[in-house]
VOBABA-997225 format. One record per residue: x, y, z of N, C-alpha, C in turn. Coordinates in steps of 0.02 Angstrom, whole numbers. Layout:
% VOBABA-997225
+--------+--------+--------+--------+--------+--------+--------+--------+--------+
!   n_xx !   n_yy !   n_zz !  ca_xx !  ca_yy !  ca_zz !   c_xx !   c_yy !   c_zz !
+--------+--------+--------+--------+--------+--------+--------+--------+--------+
!      X !      Y !      Z !      X !      Y !      Z !      X !      Y !      Z !
...
+--------+--------+--------+--------+--------+--------+--------+--------+--------+
This chain:
% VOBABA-997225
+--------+--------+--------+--------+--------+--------+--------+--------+--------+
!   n_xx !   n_yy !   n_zz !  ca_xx !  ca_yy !  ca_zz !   c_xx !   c_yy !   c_zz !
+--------+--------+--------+--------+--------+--------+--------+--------+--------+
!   7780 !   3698 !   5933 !   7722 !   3667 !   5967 !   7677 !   3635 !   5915 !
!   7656 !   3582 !   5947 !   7594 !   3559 !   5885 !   7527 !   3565 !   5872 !
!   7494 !   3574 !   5832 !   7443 !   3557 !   5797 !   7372 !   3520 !   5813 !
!   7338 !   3526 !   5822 !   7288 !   3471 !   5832 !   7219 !   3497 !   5806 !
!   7184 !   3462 !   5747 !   7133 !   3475 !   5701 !   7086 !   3444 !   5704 !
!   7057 !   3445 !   5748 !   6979 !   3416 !   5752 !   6918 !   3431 !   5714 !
!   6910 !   3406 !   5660 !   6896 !   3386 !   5580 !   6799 !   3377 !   5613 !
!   6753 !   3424 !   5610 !   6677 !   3395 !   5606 !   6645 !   3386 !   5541 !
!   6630 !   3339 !   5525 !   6572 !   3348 !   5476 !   6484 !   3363 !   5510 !
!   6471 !   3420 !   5483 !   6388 !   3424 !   5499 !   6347 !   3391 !   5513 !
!   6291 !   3412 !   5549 !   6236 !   3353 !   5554 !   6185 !   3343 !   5481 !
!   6155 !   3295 !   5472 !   6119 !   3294 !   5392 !   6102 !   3344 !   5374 !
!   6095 !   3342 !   5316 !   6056 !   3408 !   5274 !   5989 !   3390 !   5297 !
!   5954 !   3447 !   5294 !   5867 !   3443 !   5308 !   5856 !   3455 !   5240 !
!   5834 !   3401 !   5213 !   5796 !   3399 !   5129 !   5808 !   3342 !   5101 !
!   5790 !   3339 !   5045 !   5794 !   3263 !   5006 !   5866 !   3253 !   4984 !
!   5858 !   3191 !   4970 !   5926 !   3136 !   4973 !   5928 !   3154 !   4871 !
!   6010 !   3139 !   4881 !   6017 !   3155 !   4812 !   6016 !   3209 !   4785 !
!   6008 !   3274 !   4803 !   6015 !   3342 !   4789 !   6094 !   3357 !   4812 !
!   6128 !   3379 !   4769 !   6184 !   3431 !   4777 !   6159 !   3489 !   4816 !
!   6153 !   3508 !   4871 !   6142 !   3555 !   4908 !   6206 !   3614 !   4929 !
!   6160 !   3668 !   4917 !   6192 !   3735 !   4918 !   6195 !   3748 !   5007 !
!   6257 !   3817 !   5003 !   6266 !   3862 !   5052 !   6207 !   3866 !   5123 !
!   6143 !   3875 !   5067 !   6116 !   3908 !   5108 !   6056 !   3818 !   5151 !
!   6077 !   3761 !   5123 !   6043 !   3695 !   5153 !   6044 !   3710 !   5226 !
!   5978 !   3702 !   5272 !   5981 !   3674 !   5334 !   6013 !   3597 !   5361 !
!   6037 !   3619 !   5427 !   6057 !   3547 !   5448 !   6005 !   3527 !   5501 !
!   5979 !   3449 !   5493 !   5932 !   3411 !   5556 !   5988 !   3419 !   5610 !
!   5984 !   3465 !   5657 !   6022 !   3439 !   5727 !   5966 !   3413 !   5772 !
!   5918 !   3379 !   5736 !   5864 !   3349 !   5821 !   5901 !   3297 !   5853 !
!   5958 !   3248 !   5830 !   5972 !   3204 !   5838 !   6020 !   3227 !   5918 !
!   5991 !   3259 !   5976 !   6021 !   3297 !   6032 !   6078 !   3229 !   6072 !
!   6065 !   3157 !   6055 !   6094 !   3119 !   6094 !   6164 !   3120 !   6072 !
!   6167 !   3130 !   5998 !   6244 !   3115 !   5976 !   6291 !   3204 !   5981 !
!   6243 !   3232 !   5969 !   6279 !   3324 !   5982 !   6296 !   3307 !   6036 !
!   6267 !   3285 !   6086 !   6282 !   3298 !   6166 !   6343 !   3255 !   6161 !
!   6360 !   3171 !   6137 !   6397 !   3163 !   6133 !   6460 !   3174 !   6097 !
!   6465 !   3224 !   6042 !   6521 !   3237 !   6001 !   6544 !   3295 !   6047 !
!   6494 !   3357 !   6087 !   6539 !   3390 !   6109 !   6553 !   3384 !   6172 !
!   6520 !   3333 !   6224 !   6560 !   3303 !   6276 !   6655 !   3276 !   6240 !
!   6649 !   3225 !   6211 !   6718 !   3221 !   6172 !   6762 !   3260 !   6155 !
!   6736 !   3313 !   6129 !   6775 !   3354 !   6095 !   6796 !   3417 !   6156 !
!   6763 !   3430 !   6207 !   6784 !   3463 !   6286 !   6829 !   3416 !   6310 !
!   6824 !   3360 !   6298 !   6862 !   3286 !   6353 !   6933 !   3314 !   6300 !
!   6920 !   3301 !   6231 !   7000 !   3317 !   6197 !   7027 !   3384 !   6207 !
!   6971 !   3427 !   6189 !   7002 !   3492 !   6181 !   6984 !   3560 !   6187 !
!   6965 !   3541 !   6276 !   6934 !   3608 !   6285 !   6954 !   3670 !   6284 !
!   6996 !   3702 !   6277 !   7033 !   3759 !   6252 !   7023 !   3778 !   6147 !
!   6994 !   3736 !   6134 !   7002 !   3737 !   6053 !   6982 !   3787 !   6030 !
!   7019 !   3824 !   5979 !   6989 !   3878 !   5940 !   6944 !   3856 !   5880 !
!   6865 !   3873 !   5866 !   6800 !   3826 !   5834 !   6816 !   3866 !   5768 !
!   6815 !   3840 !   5730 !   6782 !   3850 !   5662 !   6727 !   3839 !   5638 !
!   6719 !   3865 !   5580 !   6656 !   3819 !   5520 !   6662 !   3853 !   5470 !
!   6642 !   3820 !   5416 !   6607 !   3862 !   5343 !   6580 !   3900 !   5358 !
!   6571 !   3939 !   5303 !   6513 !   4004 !   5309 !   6439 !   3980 !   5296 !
!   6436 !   3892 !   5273 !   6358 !   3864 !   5262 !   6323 !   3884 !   5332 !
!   6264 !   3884 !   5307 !   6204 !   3876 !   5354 !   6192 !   3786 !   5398 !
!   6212 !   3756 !   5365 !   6254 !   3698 !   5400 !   6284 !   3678 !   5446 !
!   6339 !   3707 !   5441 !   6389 !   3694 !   5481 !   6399 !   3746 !   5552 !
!   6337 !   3803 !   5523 !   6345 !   3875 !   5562 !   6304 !   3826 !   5637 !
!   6232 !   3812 !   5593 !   6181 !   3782 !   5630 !   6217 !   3705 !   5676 !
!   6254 !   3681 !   5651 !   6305 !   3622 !   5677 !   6348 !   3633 !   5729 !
!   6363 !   3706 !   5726 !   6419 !   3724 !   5775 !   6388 !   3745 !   5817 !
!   6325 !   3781 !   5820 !   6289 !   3810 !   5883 !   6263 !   3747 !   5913 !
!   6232 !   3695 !   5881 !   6212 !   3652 !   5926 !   6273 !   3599 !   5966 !
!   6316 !   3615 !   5932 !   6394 !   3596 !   5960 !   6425 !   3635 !   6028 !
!   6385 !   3691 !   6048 !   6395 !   3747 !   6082 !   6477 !   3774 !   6077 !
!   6461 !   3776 !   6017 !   6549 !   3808 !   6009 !   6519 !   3888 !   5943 !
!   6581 !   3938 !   5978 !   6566 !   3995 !   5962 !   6610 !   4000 !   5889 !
!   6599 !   3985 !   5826 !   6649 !   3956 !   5781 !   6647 !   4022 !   5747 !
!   6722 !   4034 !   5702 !   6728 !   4081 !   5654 !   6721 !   4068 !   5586 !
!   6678 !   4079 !   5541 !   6671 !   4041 !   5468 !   6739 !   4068 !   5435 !
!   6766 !   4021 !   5393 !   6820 !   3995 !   5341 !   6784 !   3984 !   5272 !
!   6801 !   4047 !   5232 !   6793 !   4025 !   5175 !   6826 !   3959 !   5152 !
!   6879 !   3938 !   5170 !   6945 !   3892 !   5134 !   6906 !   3826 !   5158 !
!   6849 !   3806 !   5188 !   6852 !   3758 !   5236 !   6771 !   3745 !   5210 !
!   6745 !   3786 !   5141 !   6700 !   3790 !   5111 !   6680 !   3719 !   5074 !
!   6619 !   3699 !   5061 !   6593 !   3607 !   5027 !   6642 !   3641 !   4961 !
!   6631 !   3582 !   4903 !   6664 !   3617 !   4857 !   6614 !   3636 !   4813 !
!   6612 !   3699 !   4791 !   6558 !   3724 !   4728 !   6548 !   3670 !   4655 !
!   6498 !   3664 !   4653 !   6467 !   3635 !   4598 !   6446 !   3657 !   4560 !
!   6461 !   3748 !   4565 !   6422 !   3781 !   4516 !   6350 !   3764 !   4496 !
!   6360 !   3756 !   4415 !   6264 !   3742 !   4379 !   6241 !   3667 !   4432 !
!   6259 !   3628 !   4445 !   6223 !   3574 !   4478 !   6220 !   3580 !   4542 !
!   6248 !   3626 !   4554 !   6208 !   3638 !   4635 !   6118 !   3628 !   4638 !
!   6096 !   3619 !   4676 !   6022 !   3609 !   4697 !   5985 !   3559 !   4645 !
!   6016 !   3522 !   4590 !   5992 !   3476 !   4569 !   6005 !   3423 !   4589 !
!   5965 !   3346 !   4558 !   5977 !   3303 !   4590 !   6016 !   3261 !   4542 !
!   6086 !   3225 !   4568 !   6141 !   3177 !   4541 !   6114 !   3127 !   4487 !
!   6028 !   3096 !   4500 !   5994 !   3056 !   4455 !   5969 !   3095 !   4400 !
!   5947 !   3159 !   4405 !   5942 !   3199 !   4361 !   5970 !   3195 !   4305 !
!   6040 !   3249 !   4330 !   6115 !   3255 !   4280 !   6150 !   3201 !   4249 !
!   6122 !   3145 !   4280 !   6143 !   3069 !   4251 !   6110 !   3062 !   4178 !
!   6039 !   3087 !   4182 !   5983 !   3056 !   4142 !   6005 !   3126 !   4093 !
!   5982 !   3196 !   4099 !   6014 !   3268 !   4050 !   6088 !   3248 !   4021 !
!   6136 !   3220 !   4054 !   6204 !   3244 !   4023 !   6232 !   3169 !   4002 !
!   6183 !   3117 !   4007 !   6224 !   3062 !   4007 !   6296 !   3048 !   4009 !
!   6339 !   3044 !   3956 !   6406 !   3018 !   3942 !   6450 !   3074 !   3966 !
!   6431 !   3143 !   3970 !   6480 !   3200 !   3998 !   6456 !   3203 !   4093 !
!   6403 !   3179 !   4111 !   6409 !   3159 !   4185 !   6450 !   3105 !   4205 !
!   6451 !   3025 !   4172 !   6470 !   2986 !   4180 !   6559 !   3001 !   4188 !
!   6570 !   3033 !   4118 !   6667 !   3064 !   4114 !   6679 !   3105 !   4169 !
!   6655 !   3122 !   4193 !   6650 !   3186 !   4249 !   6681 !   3132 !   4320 !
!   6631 !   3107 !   4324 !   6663 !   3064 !   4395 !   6727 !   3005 !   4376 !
!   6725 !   3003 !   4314 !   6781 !   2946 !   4293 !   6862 !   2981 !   4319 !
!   6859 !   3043 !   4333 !   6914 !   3081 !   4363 !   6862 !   3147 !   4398 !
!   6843 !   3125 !   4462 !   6798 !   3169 !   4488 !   6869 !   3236 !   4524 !
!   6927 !   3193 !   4536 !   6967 !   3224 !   4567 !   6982 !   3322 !   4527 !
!   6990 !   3294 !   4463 !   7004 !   3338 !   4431 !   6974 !   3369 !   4370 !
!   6897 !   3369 !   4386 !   6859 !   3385 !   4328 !   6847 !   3434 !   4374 !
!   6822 !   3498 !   4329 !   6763 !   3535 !   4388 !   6673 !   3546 !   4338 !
!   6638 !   3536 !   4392 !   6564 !   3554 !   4351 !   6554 !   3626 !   4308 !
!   6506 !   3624 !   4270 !   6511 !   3681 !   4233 !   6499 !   3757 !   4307 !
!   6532 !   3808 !   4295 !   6550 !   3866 !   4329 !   6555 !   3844 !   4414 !
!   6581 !   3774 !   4407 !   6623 !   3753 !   4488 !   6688 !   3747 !   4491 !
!   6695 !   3712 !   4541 !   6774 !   3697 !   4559 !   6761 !   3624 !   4561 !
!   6846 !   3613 !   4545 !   6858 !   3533 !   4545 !   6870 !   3520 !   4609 !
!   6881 !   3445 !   4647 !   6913 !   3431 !   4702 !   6982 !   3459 !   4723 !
!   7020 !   3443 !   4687 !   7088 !   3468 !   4680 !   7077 !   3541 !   4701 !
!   7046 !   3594 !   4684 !   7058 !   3655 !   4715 !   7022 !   3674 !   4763 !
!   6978 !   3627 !   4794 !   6959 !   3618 !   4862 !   7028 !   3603 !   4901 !
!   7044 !   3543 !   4888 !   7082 !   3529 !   4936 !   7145 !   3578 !   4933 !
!   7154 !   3640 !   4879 !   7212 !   3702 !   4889 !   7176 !   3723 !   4932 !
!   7134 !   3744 !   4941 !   7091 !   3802 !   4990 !   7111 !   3749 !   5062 !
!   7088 !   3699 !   5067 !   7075 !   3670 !   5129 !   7175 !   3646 !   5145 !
!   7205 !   3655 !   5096 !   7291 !   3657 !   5128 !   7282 !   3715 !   5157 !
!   7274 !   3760 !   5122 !   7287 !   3837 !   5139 !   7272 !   3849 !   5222 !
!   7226 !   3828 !   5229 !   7166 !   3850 !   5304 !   7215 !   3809 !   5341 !
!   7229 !   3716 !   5335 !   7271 !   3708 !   5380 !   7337 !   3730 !   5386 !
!   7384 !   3744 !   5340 !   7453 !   3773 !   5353 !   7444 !   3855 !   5385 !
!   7377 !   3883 !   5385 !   7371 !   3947 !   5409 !   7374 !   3932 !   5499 !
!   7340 !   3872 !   5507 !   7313 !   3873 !   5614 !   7400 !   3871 !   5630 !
!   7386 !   3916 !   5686 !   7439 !   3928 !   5741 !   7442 !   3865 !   5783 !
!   7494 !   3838 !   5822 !   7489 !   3807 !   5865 !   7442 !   3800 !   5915 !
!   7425 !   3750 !   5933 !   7365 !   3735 !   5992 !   7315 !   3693 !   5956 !
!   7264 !   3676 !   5985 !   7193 !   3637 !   5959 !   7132 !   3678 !   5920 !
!   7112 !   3635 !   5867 !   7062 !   3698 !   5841 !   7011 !   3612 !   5824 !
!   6942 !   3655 !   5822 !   6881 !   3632 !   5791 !   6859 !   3669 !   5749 !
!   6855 !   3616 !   5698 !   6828 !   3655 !   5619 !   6768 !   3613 !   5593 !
!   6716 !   3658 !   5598 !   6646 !   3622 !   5571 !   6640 !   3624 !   5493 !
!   6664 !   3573 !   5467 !   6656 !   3579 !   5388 !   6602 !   3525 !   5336 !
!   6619 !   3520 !   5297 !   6577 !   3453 !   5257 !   6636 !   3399 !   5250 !
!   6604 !   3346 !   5221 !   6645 !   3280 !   5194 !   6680 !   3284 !   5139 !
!   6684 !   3315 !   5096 !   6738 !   3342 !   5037 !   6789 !   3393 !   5084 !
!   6768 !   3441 !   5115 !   6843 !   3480 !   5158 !   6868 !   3435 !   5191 !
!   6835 !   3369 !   5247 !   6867 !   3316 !   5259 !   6931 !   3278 !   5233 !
!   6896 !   3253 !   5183 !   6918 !   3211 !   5131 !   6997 !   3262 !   5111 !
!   6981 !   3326 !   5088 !   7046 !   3344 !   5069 !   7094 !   3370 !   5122 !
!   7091 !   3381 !   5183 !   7107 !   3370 !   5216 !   7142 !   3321 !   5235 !
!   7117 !   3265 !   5238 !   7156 !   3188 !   5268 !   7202 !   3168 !   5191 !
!   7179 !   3197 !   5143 !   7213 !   3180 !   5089 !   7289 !   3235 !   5066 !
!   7262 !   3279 !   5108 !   7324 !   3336 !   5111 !   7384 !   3321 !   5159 !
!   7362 !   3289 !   5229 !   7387 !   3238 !   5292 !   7451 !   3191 !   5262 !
!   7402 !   3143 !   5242 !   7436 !   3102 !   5196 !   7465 !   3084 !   5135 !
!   7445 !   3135 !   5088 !   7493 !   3141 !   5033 !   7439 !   3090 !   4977 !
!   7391 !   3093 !   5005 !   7345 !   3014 !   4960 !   7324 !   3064 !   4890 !
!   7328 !   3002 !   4833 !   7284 !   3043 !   4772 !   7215 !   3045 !   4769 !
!   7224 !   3115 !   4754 !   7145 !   3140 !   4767 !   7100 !   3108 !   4755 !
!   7094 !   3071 !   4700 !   7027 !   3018 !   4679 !   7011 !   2961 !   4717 !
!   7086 !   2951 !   4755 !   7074 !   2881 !   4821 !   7051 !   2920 !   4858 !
!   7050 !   2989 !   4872 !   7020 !   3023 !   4930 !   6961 !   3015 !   4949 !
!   6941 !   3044 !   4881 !   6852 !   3049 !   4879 !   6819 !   2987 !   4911 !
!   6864 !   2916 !   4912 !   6812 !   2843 !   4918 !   6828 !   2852 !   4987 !
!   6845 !   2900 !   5036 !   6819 !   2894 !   5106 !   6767 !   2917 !   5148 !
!   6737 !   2872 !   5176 !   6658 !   2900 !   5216 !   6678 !   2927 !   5262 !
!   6635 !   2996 !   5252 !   6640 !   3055 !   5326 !   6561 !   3047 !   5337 !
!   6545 !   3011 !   5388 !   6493 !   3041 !   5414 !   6470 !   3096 !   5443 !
!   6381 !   3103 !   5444 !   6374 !   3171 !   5480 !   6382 !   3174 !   5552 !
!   6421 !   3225 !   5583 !   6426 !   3238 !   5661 !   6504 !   3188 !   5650 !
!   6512 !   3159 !   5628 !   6590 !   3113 !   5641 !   6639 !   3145 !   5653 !
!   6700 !   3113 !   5695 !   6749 !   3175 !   5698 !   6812 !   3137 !   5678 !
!   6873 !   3187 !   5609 !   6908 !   3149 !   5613 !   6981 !   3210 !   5639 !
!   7026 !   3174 !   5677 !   7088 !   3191 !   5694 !   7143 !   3207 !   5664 !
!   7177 !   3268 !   5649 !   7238 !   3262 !   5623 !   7307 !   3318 !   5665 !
!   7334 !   3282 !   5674 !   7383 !   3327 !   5697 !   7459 !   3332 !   5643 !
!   7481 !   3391 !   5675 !   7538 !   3422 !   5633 !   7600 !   3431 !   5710 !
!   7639 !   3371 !   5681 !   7701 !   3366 !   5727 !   7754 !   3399 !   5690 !
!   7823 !   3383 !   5754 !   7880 !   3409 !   5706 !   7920 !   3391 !   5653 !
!   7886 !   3311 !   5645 !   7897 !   3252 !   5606 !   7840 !   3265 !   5541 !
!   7803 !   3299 !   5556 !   7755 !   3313 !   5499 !   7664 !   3258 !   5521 !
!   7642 !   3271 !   5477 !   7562 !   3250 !   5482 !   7549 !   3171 !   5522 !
!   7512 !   3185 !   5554 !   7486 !   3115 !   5587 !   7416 !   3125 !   5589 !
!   7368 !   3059 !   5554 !   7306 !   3055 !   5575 !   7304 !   3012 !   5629 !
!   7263 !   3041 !   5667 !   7235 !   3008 !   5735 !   7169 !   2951 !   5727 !
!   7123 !   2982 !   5688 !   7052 !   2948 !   5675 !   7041 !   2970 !   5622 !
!   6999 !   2926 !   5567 !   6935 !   2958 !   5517 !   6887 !   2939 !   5542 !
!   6825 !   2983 !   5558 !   6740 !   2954 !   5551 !   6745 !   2913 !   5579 !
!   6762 !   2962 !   5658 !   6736 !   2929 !   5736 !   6665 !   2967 !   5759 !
!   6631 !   2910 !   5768 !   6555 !   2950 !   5781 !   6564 !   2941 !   5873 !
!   6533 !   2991 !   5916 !   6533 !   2987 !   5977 !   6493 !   2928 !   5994 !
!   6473 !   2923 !   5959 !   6403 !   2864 !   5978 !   6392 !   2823 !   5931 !
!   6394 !   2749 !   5934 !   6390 !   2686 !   5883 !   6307 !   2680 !   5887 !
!   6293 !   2666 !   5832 !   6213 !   2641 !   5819 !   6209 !   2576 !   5826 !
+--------+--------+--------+--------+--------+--------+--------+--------+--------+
């Protein structure tokens, strides 16, 4: 039987732009017109779905206003940034100059000081999908579990991964046939602006 992975990214972080934000970041769910519409959609696809999420405060807060009763996934976790968590990207630009700059020149496979690289995100986030049983699941995650995800799907190198936009609340599709991975959608928003 197959597969079907209905991929959320969260609603925004509540805080300033440009911060690497931790575990414990709130998400803005005021935005009630597009929740209402992602989980009308996501009942229309898959109302039987077994819900996920991270263990963030995020995605926890994302899934309740999603009215889905989700189980947190470590594997399905943003990826740790270790020391640059809660700082801001313009910051670490300006402190580390030329060792920030090398850092993203292979973001795939560097990791920050006491983090993880992409690459072992996206082991964790294989792991979680080769673990779901048959049937439909919703998994409330961030845009890096996304990303490795659709990049796990498709076999893409990780550093082309990263250049795909997951929006917040977006939903993207993947199913697992007997033929192997099919994406359905990336960063379908219920509602066009």
């Amino acid at each position: 039987m197959e597969r079907r992975i209905f991929l959320v990214r969260h609603a925004p972080v509540m805080g300033p732009a440009g911060v690497i934000h931790g575990s414990g970041a709130p998400a803005d769910v005021s935005d009630a017109a597009l929740a209402a519409a992602t989980r009308a959609a996501l009942l229309r696809a898959a109302p039987a779905a077994t819900a996920w999420c991270s263990p963030a405060l995020r995605t926890r807060q994302t899934a309740a206003a999603l009215g889905l009763a989700a189980t947190p996934d470590p594997r399905i976790s943003e990826q740790d940034f270790g020391a640059w968590t809660g700082r801001r990207h313009a910051d670490l630009a300006v402190e580390l100059g030329e060792a920030y700059a090398a850092f993203w020149r292979d973001a795939a496979h560097n990791a920050p000081p006491g983090g993880e690289s992409f690459a072992s995100q996206q082991k964790r986030v294989a792991a979680f999908l080769a673990g779901l049983p048959p049937g439909d699941h919703v998994a409330v995650t961030h845009s890096g579990a996304i990303r490795a995800a659709v990049a796990t799907a498709f076999g893409l190198d990780l550093n082309a991964a990263l250049s795909l936009v997951i929006d917040p609340l977006s939903v993207t599709l993947l199913e697992l046939l007997p033929g192997g991975w099919r994406v359905g959608y990336v960063n379908r928003l219920a509602l066009w602006r």
